[in-house]
C-alpha positions as CSV (number, residue, x, y, z in Angstrom):
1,X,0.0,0.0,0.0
2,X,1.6,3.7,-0.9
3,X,-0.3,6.5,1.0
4,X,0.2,10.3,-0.3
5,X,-0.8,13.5,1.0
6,X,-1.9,16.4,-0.9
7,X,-2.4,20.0,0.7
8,X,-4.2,22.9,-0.5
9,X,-6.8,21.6,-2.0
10,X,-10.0,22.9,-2.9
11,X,-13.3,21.8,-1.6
12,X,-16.1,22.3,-3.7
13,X,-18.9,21.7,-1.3
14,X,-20.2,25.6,-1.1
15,X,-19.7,28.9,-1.4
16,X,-17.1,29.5,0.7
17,X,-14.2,27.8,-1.7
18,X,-11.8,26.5,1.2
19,X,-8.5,25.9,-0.1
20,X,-6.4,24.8,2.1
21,X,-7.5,20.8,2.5
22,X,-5.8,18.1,3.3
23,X,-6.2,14.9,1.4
24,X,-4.9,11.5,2.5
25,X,-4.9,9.6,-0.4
26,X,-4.5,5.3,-0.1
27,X,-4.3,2.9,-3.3
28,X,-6.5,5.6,-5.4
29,X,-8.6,5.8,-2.3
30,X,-9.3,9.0,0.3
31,X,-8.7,7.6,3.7
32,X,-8.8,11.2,6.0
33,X,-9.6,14.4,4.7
34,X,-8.0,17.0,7.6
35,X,-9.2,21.1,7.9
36,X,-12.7,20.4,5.9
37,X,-15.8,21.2,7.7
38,X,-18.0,18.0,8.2
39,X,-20.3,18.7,4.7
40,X,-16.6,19.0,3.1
41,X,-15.4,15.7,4.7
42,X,-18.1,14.0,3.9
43,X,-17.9,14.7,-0.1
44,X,-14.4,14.0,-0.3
45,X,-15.0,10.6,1.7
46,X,-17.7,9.9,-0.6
47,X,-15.9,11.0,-4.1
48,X,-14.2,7.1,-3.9
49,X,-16.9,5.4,-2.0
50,X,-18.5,2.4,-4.0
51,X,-21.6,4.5,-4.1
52,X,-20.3,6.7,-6.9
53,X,-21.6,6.0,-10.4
54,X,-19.1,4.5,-12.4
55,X,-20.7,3.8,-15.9
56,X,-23.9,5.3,-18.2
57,X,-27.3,4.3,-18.0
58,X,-30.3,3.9,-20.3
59,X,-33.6,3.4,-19.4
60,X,-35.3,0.1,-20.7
61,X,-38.6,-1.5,-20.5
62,X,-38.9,0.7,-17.7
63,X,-35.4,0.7,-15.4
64,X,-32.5,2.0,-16.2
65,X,-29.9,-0.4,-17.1
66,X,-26.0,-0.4,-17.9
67,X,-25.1,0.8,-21.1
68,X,-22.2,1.7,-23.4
69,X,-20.6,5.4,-22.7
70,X,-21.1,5.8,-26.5
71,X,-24.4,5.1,-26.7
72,X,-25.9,6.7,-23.7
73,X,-24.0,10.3,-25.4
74,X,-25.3,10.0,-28.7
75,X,-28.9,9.3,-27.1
76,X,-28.4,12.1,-24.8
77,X,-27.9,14.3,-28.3
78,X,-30.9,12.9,-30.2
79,X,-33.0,13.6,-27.1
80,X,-31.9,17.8,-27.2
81,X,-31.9,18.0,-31.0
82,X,-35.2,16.4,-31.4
83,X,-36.5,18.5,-28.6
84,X,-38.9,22.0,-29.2
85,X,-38.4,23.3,-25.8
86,X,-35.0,22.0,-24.2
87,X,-34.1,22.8,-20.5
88,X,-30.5,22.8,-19.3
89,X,-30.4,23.4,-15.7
90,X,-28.5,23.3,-12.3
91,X,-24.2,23.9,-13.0
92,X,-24.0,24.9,-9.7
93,X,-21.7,21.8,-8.9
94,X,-19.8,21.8,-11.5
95,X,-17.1,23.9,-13.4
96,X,-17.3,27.1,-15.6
97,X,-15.8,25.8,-18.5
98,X,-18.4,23.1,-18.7
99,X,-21.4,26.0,-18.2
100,X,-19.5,27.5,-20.8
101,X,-19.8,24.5,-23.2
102,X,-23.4,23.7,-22.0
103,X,-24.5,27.6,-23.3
104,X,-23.1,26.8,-26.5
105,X,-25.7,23.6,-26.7
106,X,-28.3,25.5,-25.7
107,X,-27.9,28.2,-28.3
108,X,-26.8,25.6,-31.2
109,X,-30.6,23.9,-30.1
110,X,-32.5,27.3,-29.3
111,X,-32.7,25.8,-25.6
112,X,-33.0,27.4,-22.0
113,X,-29.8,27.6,-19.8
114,X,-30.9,27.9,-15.9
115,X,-29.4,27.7,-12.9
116,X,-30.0,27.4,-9.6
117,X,-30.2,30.7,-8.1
118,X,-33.1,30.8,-10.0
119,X,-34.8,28.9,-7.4
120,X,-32.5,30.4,-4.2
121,X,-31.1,33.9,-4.7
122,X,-33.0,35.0,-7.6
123,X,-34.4,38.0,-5.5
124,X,-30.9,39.4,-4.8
125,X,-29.9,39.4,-8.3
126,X,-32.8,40.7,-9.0
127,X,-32.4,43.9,-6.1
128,X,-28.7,44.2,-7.1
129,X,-29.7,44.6,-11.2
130,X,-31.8,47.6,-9.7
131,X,-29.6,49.1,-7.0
132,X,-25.4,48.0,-7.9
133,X,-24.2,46.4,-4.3
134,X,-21.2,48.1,-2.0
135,X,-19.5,45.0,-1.7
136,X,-16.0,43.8,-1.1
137,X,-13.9,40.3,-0.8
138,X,-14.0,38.1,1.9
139,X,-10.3,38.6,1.9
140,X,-11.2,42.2,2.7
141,X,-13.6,40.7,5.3
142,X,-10.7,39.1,7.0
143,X,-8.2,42.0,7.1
144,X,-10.1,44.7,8.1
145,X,-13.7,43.9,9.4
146,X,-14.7,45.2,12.9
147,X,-18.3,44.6,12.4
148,X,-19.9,41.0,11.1
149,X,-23.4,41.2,11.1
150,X,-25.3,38.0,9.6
151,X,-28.9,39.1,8.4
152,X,-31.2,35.7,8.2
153,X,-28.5,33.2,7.4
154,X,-26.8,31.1,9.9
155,X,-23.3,29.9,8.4
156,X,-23.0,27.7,11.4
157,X,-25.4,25.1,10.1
158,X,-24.9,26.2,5.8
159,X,-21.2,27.5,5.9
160,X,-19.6,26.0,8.7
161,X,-16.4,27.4,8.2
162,X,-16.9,30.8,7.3
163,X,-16.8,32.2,10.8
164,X,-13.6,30.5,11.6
165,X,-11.8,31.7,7.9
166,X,-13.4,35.2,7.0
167,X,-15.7,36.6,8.8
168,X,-15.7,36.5,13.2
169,X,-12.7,34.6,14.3
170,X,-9.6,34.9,11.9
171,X,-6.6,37.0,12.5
172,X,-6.7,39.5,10.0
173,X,-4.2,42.4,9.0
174,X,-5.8,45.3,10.6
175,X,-7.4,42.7,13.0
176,X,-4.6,40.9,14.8
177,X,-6.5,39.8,18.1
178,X,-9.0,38.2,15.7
179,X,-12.3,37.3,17.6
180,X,-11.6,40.2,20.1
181,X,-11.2,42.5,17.5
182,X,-14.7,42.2,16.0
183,X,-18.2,42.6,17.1
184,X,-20.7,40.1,15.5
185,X,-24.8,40.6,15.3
186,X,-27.0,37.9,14.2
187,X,-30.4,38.9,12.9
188,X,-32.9,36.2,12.4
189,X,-36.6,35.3,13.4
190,X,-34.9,32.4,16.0
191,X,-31.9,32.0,17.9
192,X,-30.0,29.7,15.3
193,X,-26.2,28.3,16.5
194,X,-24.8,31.2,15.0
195,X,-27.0,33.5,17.3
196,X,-26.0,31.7,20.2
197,X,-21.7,32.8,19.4
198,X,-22.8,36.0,18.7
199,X,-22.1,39.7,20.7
200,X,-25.5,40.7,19.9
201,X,-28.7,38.7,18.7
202,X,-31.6,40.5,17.5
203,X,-35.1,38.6,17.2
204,X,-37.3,39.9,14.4
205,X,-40.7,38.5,13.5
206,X,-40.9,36.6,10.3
207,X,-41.7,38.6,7.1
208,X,-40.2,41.7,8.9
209,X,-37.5,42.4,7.3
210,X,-38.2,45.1,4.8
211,X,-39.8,47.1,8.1
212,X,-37.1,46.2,9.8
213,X,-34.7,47.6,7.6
214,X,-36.7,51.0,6.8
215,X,-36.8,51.8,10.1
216,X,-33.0,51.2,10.8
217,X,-32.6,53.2,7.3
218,X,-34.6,55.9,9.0
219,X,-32.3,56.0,12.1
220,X,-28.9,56.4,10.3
221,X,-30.1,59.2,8.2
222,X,-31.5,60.8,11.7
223,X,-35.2,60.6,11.4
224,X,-37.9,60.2,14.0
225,X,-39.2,57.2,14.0
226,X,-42.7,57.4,16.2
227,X,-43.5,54.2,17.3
228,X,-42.2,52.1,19.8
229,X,-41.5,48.5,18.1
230,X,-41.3,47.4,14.4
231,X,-40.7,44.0,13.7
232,X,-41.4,42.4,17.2
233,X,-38.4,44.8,18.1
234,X,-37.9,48.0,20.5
235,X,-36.9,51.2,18.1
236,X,-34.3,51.8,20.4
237,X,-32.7,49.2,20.0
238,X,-32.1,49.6,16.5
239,X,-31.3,52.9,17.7
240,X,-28.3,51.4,19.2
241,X,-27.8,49.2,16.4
242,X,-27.7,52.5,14.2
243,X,-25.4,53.7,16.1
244,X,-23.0,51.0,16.2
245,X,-23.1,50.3,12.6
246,X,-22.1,54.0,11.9
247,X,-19.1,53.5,14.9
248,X,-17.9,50.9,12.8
249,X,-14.3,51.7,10.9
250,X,-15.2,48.6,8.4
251,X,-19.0,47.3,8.5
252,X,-19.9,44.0,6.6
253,X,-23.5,42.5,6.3
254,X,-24.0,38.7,5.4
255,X,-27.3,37.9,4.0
256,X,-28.7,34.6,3.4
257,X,-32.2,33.2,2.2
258,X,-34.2,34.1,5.4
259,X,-34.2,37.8,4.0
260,X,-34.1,37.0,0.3
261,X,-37.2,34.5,0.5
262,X,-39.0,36.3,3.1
263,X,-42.1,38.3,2.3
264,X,-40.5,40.8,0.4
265,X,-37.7,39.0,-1.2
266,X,-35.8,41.9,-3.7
267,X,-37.1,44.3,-2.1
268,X,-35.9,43.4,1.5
269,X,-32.7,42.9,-0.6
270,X,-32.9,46.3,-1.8
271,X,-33.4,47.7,1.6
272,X,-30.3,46.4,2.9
273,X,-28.2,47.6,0.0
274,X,-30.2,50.7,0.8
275,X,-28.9,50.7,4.4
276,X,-25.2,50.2,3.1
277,X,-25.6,53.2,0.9
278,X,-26.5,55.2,4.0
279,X,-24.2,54.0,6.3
280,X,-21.0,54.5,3.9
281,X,-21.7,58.3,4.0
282,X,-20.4,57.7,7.6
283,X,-17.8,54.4,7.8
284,X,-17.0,51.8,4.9
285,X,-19.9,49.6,4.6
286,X,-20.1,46.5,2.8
287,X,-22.9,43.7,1.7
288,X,-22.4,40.5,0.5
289,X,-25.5,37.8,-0.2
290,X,-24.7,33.9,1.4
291,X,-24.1,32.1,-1.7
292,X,-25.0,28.0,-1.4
293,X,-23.5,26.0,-3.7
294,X,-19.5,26.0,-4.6
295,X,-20.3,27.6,-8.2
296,X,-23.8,29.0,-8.3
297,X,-21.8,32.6,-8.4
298,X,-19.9,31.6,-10.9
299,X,-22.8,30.2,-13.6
300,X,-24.4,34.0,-12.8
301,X,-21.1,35.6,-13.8
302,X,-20.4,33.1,-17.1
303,X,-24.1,33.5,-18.3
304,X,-23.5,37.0,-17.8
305,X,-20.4,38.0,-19.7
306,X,-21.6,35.0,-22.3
307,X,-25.1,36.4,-22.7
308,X,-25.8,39.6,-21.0
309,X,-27.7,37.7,-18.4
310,X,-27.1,35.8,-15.1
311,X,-29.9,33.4,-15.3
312,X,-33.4,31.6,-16.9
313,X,-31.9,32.5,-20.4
314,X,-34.1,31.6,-23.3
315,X,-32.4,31.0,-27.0
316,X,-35.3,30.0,-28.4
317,X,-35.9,33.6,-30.6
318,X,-32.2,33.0,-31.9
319,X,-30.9,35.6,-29.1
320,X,-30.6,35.7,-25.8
321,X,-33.7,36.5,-24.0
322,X,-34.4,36.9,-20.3
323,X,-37.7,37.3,-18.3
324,X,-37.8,35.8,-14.6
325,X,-41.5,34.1,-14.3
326,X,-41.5,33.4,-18.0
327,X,-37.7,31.6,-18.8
328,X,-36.8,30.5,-15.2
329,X,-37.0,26.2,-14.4
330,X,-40.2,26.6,-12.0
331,X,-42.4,28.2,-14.5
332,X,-41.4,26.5,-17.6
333,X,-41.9,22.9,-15.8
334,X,-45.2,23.9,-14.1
335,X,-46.8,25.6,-16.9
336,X,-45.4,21.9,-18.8
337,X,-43.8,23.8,-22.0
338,X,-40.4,21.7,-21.3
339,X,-39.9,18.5,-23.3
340,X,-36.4,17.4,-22.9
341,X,-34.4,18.3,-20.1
342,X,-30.7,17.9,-19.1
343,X,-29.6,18.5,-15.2
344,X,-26.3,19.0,-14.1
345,X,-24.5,19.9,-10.8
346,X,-28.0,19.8,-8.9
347,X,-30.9,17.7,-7.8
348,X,-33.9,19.4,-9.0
349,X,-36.0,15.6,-8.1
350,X,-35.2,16.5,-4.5
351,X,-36.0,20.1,-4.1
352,X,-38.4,21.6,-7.3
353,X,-42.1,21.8,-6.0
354,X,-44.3,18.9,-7.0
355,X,-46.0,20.0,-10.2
356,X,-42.8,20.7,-11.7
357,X,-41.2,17.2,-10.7
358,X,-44.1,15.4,-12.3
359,X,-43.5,17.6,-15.6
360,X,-39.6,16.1,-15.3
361,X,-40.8,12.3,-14.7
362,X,-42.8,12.8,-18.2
363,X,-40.3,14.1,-20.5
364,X,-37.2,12.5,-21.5
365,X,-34.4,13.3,-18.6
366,X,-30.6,13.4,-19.1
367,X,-28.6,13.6,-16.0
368,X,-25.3,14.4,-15.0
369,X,-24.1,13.2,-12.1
370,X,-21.8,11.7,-9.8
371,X,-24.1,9.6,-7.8
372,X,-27.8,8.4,-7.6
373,X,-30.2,10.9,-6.3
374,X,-34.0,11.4,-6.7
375,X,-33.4,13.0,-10.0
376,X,-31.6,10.2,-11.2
377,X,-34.6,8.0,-10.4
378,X,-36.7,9.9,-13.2
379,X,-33.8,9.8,-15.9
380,X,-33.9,8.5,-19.2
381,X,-30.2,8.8,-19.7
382,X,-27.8,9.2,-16.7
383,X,-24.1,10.0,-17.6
384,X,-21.4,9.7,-14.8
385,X,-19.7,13.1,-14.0
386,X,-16.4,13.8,-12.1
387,X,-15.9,15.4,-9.3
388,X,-14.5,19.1,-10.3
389,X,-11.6,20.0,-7.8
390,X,-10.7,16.5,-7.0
391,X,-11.2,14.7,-9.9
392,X,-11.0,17.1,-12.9
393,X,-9.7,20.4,-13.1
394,X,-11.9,23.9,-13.4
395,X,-12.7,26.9,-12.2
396,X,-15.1,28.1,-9.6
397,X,-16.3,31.5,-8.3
398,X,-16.2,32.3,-4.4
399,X,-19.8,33.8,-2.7
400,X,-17.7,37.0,-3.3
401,X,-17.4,36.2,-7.0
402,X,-13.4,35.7,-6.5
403,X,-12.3,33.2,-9.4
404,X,-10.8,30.1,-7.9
405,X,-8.8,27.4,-9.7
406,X,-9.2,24.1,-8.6
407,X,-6.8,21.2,-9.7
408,X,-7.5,17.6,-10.3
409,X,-6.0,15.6,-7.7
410,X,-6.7,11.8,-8.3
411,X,-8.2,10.2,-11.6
412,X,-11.6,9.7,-11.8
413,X,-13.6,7.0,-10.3
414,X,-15.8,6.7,-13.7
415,X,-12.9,7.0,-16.3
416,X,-14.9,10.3,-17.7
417,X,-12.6,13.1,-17.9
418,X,-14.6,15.9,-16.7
419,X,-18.7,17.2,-17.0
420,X,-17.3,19.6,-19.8
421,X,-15.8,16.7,-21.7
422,X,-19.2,15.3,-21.5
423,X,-20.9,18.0,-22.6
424,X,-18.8,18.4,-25.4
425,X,-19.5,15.3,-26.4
426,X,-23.1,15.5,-26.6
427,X,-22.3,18.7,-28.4
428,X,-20.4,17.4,-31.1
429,X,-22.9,14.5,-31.8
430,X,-25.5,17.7,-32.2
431,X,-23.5,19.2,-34.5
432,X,-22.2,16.2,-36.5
433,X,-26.5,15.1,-36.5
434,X,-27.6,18.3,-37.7
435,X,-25.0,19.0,-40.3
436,X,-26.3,15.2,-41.7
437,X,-29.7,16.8,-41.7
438,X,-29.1,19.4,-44.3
């Protein structure tokens, strides 16, 4: 047996990009994974476990079965070229390059690319297309910080080691005592784990926000606020709460899905982006939304320098079109005008809303994958994927939309290069098919 260590490796798990892990790596196999959180360990355990898929599959009379690579690829092609109204959707696992080849499918098909902040953080794209956001790097975070306030996310639980490497604890430049150096302020409508570590928890009462925020909006410009409390909260304590965000020599909000799904959604977005506008004509102010998945960031900024738009982005007309509620996965699955559809880098089975699931189980599915999930379960062709930053090589954008590099560490499991060798396949076949056809 030879055992090998690798440092600094990146862990694609979410948002937060960690890139200092260490892998220890026995006859091809990960045997302990040190400095990764316990959703990072368990992905890295699980990249060589014998749960992984390892070879295509078709579906016949009815169950999917074991099938040739080539095969399952050139169906996987047929199905998208002989489609009306393709869907490609998720990317949020998976690298930039292969989102990059997947919008080149989509236009060669006049499909719809989507990902999945079209189901999560739509709303604060949405607010920061309207407003622009005061925002910085977590690096920036780090270094100079003295304020962390988290508005309805809890990074305990989603991003467990984003207190420990950006935000409360870590020595920083300008912040050398780390922990003591910083005050940090939890907002949410319960005490989550995060409030519990926290200087200063605030309870508001769900669908408050947008009130919530007004009124603190209100107290840094100096207005009268006549009432007592907003939100399930005393005005003077957001008084103080006014007063210590404008104290602050380098101010930082987090927010996560409790205020960008709450009643409200852009528009409580807005209001904090609002209240960072005010406060910087007093300290340096900055906001920054909780981004979930290790890429989702990055498919917003790839469809937007490739199209002009950062999600639900229709080809269909011959150009790029966008129209949230019209071109966005939800709608177009509910209102059934999808008739092929190919996932990638999510698990829409698990986590779309139950009309649109049963429009996925009755069209011809194409999945992506690296293991069996409840989308799998519905697909008509499943195509083993590799796992980017372990086994394949990419890149990845940070919650802060910092481009990271990730390297390929051992070979993959299934043999398959990478998802954008995949995908390029699959294009190819629908370019070699359609030049045939003229």
């Amino acid at each position: 047996m030879s055992r090998v260590v690798v440092e600094n490796v990146g862990c694609t798990v979410c948002g937060c990009l960690c890139d200092d892990i260490v892998l220890e790596i026995e006859d091809g196999r990960i045997v302990q994974v040190r400095h990764a959180c316990r959703m990072g360990t368990a992905k890295f355990m699980h990249a060589t476990s014998e749960e992984r898929l390892r070879y295509p599959l078709i579906r016949r009379g009815g169950s999917l079965r074991r099938a040739e690579l080539d095969e399952a690829l050139t169906l996987a092609a047929e199905i998208l070229l002989e489609s009306s109204r393709p869907l490609l959707f998720g990317w949020s696992e998976t690298s930039c390059e292969a989102l990059r080849v997947g919008i080149r499918i989509a236009e060669e098909i006049g499909g719809i690319v989507d990902n999945c902040s079209s189901i999560c953080h739509s709303p604060s794209i949405l607010a920061l297309q309207s407003t622009g956001m005061p925002t910085c790097t977590l690096g920036e975070v780090k270094n100079r910080a003295d304020l962390v306030i988290y508005w309805g996310a809890n990074p305990a639980a989603s991003h467990p080691r984003h207190l420990s490497r950006y935000s409360a604890f870590p020595r920083g430049y300008f912040r050398e005592r780390g922990r003591s150096d910083r005050r940090l302020v939890v907002v949410d409508v319960r005490r989550s784990e995060t409030a519990e570590i926290a200087d200063w928890f605030i309870q508001v009462e769900p669908n408050s926000d947008y009130e919530v925020l007004t009124v603190l909006r209100m107290l840094v410009r100096g207005l009268e606020v006549n009432r007592e409390r907003v939100g399930g909260v005393r005005v003077d304590e957001l008084g103080r709460l006014a007063e210590v965000m404008k104290g602050c020599s380098f101010g930082v909000m987090f927010f996560g899905l409790g205020l960008a799904s709450s009643r409200g959604k852009s528009w409580n977005v807005a209001a904090a982006i609002r209240l960072a506008e005010d406060l910087n004509a007093h300290t340096k102010f900055a906001v920054l939304p909780m981004r979930g998945h290790c890429n989702v960031a990055g498919t917003n900024q790839v469809l937007g320098w490739q199209t002009g738009f950062p999600y639900a982005v229709d080809f269909s007309r011959g150009y790029a079109w966008y129209n949230p509620g019209e071109t966005s996965v939800v709608d177009l699955l509910a209102r059934g005008e999808v008739d092929a559809m190919l996932v990638i880098g999510a698990d829409p089975g698990a986590h779309l809303p139950k009309r649109a699931v049963r429009r996925m189980a009755e069209i011809p599915l194409i999945v992506v994958e690296i293991s069996h999930n409840p989308t799998t379960m519905l697909a008509d062709v499943v195509l083993p994927g590799a796992v980017v930053g372990l086994e394949s090589a990419g890149t990845c954008y940070r919650m802060d939309d910092v481009p990271v590099r990730v390297r390929q560490v051992i070979p993959p499991v299934s043999g398959v290069p990478s998802d954008e060798w995949v995908l390029e396949q699959i294009y190819r076949r629908i370019r070699e098919r359609k030049g045939a056809g003229r």
